[in-house]
Backbone as numpy.savetxt, mean C-alpha at the origin, in Angstrom:
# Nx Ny Nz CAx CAy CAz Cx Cy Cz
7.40 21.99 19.75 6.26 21.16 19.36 6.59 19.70 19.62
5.80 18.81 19.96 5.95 17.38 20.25 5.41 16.55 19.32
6.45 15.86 18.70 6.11 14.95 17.91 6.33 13.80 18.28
5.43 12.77 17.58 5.63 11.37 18.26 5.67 10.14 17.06
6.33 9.35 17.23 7.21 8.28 16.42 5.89 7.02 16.60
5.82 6.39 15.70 4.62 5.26 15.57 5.53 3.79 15.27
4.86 2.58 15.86 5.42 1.59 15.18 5.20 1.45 14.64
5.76 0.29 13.62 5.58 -0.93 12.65 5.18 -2.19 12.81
4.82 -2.70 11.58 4.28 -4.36 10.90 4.59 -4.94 12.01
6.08 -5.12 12.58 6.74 -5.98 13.24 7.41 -5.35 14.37
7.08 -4.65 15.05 7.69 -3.97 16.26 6.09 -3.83 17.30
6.98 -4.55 18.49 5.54 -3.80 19.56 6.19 -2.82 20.25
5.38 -1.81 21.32 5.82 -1.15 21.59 4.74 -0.69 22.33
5.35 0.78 23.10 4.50 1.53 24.04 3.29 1.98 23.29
2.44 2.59 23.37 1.42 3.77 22.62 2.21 4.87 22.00
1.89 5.85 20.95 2.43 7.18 21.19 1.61 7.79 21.69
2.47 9.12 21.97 1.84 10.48 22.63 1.37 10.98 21.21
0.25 12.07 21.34 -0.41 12.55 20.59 -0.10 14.26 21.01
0.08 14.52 20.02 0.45 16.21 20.01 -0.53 16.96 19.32
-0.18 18.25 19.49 -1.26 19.28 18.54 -1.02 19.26 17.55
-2.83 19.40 17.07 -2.88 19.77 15.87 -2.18 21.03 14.76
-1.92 20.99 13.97 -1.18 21.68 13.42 -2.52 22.40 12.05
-2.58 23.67 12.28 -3.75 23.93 10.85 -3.30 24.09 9.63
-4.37 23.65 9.03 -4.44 23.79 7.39 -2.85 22.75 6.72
-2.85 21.61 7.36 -1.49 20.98 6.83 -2.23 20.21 6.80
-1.93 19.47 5.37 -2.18 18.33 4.89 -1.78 16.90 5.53
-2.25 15.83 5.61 -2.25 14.47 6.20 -1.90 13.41 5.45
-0.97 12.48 6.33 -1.05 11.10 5.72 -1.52 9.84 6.23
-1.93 8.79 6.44 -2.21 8.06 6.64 -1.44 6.97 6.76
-1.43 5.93 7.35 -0.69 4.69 7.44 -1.08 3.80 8.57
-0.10 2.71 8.50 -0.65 1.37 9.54 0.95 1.35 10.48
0.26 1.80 12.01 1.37 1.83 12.77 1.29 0.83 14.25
1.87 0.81 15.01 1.74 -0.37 16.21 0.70 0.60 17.22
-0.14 0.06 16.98 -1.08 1.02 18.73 -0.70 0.18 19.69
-0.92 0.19 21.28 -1.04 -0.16 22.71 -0.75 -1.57 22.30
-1.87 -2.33 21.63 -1.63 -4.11 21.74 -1.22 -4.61 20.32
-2.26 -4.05 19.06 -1.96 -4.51 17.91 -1.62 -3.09 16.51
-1.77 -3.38 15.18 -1.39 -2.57 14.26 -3.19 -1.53 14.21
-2.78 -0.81 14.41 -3.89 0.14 14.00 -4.00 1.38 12.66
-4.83 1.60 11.80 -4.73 2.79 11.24 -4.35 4.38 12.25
-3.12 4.82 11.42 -2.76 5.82 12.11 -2.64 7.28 11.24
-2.88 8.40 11.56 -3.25 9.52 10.96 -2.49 10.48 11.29
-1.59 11.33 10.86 -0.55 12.89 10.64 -0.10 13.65 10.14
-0.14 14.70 10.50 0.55 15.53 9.90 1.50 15.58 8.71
1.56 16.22 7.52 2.95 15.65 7.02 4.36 16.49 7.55
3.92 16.77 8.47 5.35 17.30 9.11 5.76 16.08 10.70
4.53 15.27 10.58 4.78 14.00 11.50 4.31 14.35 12.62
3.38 15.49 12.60 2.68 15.84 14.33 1.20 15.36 14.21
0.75 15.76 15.46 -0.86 15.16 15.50 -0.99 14.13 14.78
-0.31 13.17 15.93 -0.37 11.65 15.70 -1.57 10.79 16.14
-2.58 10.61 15.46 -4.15 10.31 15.83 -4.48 8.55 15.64
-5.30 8.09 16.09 -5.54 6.62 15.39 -7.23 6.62 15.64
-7.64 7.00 14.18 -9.13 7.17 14.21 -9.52 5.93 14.57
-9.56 4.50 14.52 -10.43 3.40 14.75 -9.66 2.73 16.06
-9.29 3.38 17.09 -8.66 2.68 18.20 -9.65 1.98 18.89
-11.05 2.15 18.53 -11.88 1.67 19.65 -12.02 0.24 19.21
-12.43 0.37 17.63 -12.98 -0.52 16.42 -12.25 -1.85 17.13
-13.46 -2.94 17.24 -13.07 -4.17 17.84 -12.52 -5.18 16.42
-11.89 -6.11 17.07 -10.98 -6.76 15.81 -9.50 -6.70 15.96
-8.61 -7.55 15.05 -7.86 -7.42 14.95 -6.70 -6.35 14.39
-5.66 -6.85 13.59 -4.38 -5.63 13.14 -5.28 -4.98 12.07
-5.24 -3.73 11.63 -5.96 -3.18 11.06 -4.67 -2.27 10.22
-4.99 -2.72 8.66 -3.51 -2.45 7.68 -4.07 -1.94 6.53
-3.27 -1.50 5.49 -3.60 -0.97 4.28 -4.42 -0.01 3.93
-4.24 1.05 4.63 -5.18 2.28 4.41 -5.07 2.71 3.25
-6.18 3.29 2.88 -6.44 4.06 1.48 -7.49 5.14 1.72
-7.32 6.57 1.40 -8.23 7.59 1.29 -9.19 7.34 0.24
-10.80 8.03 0.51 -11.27 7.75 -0.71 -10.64 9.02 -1.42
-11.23 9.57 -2.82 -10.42 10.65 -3.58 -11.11 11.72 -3.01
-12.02 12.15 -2.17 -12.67 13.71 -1.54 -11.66 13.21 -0.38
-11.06 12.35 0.06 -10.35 12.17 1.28 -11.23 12.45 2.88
-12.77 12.21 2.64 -13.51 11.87 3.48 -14.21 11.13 4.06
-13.19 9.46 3.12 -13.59 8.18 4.15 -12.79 7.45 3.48
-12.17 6.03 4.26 -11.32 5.50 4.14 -11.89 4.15 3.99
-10.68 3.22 3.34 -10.69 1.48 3.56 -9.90 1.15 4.19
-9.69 -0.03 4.57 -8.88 -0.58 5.50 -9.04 -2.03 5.99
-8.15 -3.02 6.03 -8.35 -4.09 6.47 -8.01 -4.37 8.02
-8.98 -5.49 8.25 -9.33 -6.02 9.05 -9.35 -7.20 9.49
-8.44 -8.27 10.44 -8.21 -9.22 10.84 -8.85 -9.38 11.76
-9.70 -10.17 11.51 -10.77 -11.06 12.42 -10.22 -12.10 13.09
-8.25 -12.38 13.44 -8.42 -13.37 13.73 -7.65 -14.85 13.23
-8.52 -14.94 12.11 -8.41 -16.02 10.98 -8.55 -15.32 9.57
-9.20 -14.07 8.81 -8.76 -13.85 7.72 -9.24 -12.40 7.92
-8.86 -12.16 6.40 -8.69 -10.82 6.23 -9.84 -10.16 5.80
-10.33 -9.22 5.96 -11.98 -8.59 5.68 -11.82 -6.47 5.49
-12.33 -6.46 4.20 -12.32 -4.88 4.23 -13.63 -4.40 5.05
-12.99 -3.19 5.12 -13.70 -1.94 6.03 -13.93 -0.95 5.20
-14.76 -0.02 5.64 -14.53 1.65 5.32 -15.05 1.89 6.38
-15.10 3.31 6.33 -15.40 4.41 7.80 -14.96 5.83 7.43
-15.53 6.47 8.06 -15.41 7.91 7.98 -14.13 8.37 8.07
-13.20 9.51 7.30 -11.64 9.93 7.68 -11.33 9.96 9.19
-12.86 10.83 10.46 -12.32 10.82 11.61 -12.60 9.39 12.42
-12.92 8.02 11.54 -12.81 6.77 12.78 -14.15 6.66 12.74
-15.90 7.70 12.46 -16.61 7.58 12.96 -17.44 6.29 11.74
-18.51 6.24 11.49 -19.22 4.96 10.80 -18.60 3.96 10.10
-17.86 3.14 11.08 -17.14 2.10 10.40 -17.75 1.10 10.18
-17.93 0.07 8.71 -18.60 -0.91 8.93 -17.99 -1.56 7.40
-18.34 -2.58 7.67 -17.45 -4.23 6.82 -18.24 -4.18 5.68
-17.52 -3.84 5.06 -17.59 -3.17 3.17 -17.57 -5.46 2.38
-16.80 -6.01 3.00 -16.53 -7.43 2.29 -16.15 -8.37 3.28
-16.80 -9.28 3.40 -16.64 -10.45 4.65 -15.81 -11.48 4.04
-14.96 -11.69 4.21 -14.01 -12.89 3.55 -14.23 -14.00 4.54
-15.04 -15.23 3.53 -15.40 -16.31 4.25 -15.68 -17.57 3.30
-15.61 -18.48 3.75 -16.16 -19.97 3.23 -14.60 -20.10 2.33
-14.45 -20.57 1.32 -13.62 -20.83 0.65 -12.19 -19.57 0.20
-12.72 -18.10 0.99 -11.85 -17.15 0.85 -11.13 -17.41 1.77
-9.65 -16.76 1.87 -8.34 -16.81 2.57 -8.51 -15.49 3.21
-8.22 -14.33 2.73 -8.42 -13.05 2.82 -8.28 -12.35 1.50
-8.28 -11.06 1.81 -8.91 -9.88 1.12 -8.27 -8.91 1.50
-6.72 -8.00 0.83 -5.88 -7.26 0.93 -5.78 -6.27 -0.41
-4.70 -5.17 0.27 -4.65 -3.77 -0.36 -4.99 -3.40 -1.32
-6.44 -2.48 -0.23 -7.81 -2.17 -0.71 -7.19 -0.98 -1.49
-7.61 -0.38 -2.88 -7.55 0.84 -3.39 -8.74 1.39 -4.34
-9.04 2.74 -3.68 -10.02 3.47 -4.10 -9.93 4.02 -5.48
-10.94 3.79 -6.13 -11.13 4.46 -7.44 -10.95 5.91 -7.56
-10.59 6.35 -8.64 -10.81 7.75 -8.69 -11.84 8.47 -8.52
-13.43 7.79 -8.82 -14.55 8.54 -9.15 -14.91 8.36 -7.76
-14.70 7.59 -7.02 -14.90 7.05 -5.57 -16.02 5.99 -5.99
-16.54 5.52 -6.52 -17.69 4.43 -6.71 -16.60 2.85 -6.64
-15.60 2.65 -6.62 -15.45 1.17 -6.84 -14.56 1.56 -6.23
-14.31 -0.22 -5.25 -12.37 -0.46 -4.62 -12.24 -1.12 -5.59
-10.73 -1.53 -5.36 -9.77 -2.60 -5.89 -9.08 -3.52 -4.95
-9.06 -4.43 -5.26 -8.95 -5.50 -4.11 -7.82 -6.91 -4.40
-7.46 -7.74 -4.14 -6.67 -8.35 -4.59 -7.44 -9.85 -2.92
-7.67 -11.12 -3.55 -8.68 -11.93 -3.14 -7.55 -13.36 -3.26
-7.67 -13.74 -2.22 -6.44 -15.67 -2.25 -7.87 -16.33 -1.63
-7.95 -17.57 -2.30 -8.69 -18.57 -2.21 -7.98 -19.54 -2.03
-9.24 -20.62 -0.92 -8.21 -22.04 -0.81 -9.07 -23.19 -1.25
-8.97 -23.65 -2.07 -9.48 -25.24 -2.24 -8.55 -26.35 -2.10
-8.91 -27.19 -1.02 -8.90 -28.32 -0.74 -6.95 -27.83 -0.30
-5.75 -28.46 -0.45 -4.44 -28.00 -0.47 -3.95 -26.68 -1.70
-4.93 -26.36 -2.47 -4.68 -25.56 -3.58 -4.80 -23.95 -3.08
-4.21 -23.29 -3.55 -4.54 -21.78 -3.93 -4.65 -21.16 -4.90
-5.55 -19.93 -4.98 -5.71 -19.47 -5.82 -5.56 -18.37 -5.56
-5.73 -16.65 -7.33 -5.40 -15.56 -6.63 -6.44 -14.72 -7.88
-6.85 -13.94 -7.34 -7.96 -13.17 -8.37 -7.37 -11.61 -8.47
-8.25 -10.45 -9.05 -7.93 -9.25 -8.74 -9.75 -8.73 -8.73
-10.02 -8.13 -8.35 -11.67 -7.57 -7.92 -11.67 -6.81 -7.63
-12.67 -6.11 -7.86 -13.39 -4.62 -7.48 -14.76 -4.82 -6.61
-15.09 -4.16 -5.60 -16.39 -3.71 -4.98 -17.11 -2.59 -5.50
-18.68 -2.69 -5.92 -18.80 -1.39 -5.87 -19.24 -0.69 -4.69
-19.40 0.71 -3.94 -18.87 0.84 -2.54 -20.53 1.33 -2.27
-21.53 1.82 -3.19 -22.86 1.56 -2.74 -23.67 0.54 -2.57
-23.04 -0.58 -3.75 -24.53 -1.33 -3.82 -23.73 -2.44 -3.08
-22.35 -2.88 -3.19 -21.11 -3.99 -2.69 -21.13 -5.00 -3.78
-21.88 -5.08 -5.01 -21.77 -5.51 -6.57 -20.08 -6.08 -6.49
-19.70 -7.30 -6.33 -17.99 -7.52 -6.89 -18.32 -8.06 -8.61
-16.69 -7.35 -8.81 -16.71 -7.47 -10.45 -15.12 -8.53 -10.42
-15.09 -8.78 -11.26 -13.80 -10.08 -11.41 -13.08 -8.96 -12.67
-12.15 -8.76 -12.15 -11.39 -8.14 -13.14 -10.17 -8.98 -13.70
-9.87 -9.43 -12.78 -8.60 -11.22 -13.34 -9.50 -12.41 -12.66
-9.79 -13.28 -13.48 -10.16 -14.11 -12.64 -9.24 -15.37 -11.86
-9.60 -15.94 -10.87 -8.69 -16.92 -10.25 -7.98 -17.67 -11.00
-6.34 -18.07 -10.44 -5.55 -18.46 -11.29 -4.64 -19.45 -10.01
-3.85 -20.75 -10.80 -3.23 -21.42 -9.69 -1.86 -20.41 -9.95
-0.75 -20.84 -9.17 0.31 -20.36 -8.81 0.47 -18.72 -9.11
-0.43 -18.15 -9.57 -0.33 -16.58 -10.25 -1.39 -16.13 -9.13
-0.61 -14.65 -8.03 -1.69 -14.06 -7.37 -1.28 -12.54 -7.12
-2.36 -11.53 -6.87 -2.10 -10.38 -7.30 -1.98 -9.68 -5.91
-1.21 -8.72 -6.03 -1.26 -7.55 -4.96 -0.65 -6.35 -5.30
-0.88 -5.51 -4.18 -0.38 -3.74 -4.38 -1.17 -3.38 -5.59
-2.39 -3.60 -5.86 -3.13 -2.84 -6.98 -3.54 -1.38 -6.47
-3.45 -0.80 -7.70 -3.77 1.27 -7.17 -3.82 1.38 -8.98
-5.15 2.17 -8.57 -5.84 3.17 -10.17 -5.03 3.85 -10.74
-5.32 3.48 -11.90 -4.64 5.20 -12.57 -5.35 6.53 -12.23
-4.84 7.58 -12.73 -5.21 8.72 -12.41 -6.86 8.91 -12.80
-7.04 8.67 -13.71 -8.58 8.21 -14.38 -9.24 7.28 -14.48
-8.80 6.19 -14.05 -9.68 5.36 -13.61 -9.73 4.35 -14.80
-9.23 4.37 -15.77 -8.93 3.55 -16.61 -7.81 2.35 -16.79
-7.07 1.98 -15.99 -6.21 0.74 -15.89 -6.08 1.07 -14.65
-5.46 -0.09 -14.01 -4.90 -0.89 -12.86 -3.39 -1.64 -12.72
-2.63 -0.74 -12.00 -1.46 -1.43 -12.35 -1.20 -2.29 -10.91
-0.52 -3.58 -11.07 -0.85 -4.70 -9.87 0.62 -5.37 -10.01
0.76 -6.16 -8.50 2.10 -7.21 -8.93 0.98 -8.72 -9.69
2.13 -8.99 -10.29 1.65 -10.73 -10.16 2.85 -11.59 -10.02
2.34 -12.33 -9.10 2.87 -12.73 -7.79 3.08 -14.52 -8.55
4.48 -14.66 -8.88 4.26 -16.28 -9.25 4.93 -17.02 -8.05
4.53 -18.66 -7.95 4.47 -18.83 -7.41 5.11 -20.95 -7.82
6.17 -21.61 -6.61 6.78 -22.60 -7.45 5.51 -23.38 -7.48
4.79 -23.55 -7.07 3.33 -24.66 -7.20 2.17 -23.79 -6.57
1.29 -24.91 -6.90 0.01 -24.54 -6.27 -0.50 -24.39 -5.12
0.19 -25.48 -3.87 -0.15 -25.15 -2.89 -0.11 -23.81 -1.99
-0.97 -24.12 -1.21 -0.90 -23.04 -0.18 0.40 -22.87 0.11
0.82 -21.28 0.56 1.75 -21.33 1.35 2.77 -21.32 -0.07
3.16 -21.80 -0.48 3.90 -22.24 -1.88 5.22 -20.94 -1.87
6.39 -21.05 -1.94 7.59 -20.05 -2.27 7.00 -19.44 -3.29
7.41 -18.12 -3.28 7.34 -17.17 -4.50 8.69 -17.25 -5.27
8.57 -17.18 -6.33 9.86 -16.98 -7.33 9.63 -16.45 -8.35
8.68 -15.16 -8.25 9.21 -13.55 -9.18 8.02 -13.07 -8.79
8.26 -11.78 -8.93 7.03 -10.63 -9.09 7.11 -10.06 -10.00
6.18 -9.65 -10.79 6.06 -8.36 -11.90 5.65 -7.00 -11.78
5.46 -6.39 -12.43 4.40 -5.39 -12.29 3.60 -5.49 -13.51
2.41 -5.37 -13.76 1.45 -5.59 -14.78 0.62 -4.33 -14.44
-0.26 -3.88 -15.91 -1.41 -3.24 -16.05 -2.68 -4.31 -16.45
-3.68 -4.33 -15.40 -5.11 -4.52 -16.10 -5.73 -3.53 -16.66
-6.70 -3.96 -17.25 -7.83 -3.18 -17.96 -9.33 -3.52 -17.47
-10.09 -2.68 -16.80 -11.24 -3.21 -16.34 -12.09 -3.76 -17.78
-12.36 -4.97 -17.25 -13.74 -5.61 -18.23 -12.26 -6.21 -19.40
-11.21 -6.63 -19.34 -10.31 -7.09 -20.60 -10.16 -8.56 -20.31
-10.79 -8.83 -18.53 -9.93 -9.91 -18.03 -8.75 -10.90 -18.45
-7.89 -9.89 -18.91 -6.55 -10.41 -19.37 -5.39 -9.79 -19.04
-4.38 -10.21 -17.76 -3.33 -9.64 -17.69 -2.39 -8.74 -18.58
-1.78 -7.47 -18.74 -1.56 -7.00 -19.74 0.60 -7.55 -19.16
1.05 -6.89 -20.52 2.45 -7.43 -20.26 3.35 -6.93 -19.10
4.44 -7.72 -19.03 5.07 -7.69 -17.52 6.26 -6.37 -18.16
5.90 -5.33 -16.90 6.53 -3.94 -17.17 8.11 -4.03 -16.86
8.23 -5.64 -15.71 9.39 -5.33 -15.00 9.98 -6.92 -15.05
10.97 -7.34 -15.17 11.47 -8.42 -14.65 11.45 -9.11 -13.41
10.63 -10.70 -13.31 10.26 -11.28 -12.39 11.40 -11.40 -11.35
12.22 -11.20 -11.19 13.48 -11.80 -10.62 13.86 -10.77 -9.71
13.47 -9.16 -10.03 13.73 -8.51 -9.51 12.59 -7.74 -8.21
11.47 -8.92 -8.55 10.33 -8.83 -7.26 9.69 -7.81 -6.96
9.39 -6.22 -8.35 8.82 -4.97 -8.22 7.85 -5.22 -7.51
6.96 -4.58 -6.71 5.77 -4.15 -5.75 5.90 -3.00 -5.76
4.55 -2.61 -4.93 4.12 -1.56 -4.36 4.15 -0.42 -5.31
3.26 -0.22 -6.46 3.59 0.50 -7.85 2.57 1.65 -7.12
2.84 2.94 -7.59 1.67 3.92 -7.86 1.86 4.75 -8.85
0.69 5.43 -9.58 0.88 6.36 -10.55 1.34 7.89 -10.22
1.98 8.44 -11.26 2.23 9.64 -11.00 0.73 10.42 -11.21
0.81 11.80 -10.60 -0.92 12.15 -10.55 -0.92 12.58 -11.95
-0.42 12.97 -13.42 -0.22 12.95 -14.65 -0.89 11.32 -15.18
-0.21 10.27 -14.53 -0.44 9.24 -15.15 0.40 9.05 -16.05
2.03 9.24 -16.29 2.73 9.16 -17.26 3.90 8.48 -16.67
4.33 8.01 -15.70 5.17 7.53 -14.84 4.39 6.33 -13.69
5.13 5.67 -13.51 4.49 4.61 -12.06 6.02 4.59 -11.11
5.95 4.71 -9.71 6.63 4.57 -8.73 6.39 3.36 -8.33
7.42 2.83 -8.05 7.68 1.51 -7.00 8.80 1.11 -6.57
8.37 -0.10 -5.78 9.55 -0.41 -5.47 10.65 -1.75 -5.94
11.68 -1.97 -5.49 12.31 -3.12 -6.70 13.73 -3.67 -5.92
14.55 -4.61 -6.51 15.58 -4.80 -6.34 16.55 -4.03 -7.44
17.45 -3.36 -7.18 18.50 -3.29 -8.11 18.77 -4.52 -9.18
19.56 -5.20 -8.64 20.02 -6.42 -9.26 19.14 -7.98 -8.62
19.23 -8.86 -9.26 19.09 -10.30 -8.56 19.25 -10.42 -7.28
20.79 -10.20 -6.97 21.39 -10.54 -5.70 21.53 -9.02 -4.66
20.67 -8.66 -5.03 20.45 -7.25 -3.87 20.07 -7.53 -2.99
20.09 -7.29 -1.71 19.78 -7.65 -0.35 18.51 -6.83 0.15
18.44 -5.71 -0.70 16.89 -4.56 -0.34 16.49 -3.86 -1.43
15.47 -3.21 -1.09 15.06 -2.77 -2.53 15.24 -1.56 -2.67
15.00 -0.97 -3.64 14.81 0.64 -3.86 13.89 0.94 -4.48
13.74 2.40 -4.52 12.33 3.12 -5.83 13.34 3.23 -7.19
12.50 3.08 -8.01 12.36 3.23 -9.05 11.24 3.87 -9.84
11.30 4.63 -10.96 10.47 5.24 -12.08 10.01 4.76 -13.32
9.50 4.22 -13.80 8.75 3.38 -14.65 8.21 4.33 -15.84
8.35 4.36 -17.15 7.34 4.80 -17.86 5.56 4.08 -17.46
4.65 4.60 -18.02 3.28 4.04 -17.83 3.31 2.65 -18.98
3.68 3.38 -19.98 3.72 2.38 -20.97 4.73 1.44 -21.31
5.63 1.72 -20.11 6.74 0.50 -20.29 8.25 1.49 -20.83
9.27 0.79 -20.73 10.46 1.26 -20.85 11.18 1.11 -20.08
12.75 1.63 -19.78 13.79 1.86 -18.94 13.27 2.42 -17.71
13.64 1.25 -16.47 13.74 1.92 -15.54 14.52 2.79 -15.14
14.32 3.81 -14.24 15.28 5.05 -13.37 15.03 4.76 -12.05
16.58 4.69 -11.46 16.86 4.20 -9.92 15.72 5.64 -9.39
15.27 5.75 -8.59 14.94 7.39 -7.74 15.89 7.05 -5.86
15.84 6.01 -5.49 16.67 5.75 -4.28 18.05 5.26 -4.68
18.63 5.11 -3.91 20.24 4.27 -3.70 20.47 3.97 -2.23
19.47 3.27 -1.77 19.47 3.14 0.07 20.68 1.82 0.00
19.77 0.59 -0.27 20.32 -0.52 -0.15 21.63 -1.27 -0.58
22.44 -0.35 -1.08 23.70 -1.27 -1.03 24.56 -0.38 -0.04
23.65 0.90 0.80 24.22 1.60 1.71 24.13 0.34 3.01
22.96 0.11 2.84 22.46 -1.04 3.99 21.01 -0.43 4.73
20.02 0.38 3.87 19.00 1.08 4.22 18.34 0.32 3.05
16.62 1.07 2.72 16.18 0.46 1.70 14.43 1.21 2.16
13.75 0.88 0.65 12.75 1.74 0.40 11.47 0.91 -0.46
10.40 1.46 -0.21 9.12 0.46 -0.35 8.03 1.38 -0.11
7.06 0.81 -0.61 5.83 1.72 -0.77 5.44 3.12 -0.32
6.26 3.56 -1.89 5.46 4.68 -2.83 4.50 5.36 -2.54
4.44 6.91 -2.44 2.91 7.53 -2.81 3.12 8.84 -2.90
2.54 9.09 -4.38 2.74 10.40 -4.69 2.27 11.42 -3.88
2.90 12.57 -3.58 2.12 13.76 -3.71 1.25 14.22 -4.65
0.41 14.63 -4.11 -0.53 15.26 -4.92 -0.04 16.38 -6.30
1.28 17.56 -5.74 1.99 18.04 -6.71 2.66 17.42 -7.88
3.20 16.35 -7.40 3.41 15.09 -8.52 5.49 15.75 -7.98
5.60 16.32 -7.42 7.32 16.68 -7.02 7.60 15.83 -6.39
7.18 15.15 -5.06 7.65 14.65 -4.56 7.00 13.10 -4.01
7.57 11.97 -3.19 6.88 10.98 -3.10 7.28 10.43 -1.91
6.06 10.03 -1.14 6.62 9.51 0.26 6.69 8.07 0.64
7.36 7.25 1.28 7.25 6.46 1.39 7.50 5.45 2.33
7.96 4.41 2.52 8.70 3.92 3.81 10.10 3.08 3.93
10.81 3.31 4.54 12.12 2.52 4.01 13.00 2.94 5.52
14.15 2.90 5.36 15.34 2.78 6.11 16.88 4.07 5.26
16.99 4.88 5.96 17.98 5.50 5.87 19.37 4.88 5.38
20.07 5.21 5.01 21.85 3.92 5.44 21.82 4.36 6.70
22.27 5.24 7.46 22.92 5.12 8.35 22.09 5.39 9.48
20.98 4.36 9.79 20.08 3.71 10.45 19.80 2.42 10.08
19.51 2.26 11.95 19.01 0.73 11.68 17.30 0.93 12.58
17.30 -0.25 12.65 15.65 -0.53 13.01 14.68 -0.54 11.96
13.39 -0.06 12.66 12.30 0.32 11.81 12.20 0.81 10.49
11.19 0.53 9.97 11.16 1.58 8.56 10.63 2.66 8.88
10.92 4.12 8.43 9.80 5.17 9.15 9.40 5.19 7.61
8.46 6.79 7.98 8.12 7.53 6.71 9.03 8.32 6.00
9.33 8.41 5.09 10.75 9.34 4.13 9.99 9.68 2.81
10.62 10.90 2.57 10.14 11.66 1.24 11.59 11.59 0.55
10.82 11.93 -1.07 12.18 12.01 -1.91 11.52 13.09 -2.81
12.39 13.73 -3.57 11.99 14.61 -4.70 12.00 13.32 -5.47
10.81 13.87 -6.71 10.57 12.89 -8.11 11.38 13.30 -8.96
12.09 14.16 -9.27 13.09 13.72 -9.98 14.96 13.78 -9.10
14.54 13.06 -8.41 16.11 12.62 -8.01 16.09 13.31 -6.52
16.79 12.85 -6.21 17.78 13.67 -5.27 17.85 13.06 -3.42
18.34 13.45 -2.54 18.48 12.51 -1.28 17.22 12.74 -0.34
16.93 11.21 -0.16 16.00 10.59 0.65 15.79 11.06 1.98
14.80 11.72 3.05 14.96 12.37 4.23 13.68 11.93 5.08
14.05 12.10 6.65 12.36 12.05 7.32 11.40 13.16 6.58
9.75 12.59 6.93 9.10 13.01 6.06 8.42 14.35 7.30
9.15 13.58 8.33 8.79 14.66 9.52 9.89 15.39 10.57
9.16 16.22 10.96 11.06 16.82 12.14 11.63 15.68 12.70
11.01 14.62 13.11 12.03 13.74 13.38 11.38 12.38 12.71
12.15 10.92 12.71 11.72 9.85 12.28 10.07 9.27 12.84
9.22 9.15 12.35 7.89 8.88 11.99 8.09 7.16 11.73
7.90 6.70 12.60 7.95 4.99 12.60 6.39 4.71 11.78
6.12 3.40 10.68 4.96 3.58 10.20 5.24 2.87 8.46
4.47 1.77 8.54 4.12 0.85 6.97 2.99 1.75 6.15
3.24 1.42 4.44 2.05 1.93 3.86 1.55 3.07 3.92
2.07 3.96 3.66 1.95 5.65 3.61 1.18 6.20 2.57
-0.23 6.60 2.92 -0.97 7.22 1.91 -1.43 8.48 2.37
-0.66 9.21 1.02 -0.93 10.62 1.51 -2.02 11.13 1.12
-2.80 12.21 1.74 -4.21 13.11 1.88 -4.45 13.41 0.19
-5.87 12.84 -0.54 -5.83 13.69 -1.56 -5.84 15.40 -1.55
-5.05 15.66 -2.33 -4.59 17.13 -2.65 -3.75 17.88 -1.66
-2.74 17.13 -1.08 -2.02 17.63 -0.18 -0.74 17.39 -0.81
């Protein structure tokens, strides 16, 4: 069988080859290098039938995929260029059209995540006034396009990697500080936080700023959050980690990075066993591919017969 390897964020490269379909196997999703720029890319979870539903779709790098929860249409951003703008479209590429136009005083508009009930995204919004920035957290609703302010704009504080709970009742997000206000401005910590829709009030920091957590998701229980983190201060990469929902002791789940590998955005399986994600082996270099781990412990592997090059891995609901 022929499988084919996808780029990354930061790698150009040839096209891949596209192989057969494989039946009744579940899919993941992600943002890989097509022909000129980043395209949404679609496979197997054994890493075959390597597809890129919106190759035609005019525009720029196209990043941050998210299934809706029937897993029969997607979000996705869209670089126009100069900023960032969500999408949706059908799972196979077909009725794509611009869900949120980021314009006038917006910067862009990044990692879009679908509600459980499928009626609302989640969105994370940077604004610029005058040398200033700002950072919100928002929802769309996906019939009527109604935005709701769930954090409202804040100087040096801005949000990303937001994803639902299992029910649709909190939002767990980074917040992103920042040494001043300006644009552009150094970061110096990340958290991980829970919102509450309609509380507009950041809830408490799950993780220590210093150690720069991102890329959180829930376990499909909702009793655990995955992400990713530094070990220590002075760690050079990150790893996964296991989170209570409600806070507590973290649990390492990787040990890449003091190998000289390292690991980053999380996403459960649907079984809630295992979690895929993207990172670096130790004893590899280059790219990040796709890699699975068992959820409770154990060693990190391709998520396909061979390495699967590929950012932002969201796997098929119920697969």
């Amino acid at each position: 069988m022929l499988l084919a390897a996808v780029g990354c964020t930061t790698d150009a490269g040839s096209p891949a080859q596209v192989s057969q379909p494989v039946a009744d196997a579940g899919r993941v999703m992600f943002q890989g290098q097509g022909p000129t720029h980043l395209l949404v890319v679609q496979a197997t979870l054994d890493g075959s039938d390597i597809r890129f539903p919106l190759e035609d779709l005019p525009g720029g790098d196209q990043t941050n995929p998210d299934w809706s929860p029937l897993g029969d249409r997607m979000v996705f951003v869209v670089n126009d260029g100069a900023r960032d703008d969500l999408w949706i479209a059908n799972a196979d590429g077909s009725e794509p059209r611009m869900l949120l136009d980021c314009r006038d005083e917006c910067r862009f508009l990044d990692d879009p995540a679908w509600s459980p009930n499928g009626a609302e995204i989640v969105y994370s919004r940077r604004t610029v006034r005058g040398r200033d920035e700002l950072g919100s957290l928002e929802t769309i609703d996906v019939p009527t396009g109604r935005v709701t302010v769930i954090l409202p704009l804040r100087f040096r504080t801005f949000t990303a990697g937001a994803r639902w709970s299992p029910f649709g009742s909190h939002i767990v997000y980074e917040s992103v500080h920042t040494v001043s206000r300006r644009v552009d401005a150094e970061v110096d910590g990340v958290s991980l936080r829970i919102a509450t829709p309609g509380s507009h009030v950041p809830g408490p920091a799950l993780t220590e700023p210093s150690l720069f957590a991102a890329t959180a998701d829930w376990s499909p229980d909702g009793r655990q959050i995955a992400y990713s983190s530094l070990a220590r201060p002075d760690s050079e990469a990150s790893d996964l980690f296991l989170i209570p929902a409600g806070g507590g002791e973290p649990r390492p789940l990787t040990h890449l990075a003091d190998a000289g590998g390292f690991a980053q955005e999380p996403d459960w399986q649907g079984d809630g066993e295992s979690i895929v994600f993207s990172g670096r082996l130790a004893d590899r270099a280059g790219s990040a591919v796709l890699l699975e781990v068992p959820a409770d412990g154990g060693t990190p592997a391709d998520l396909g017969l061979r390495a699967v090059i590929g950012r932002h891995p969201r796997v098929e609901p119920g697969a």
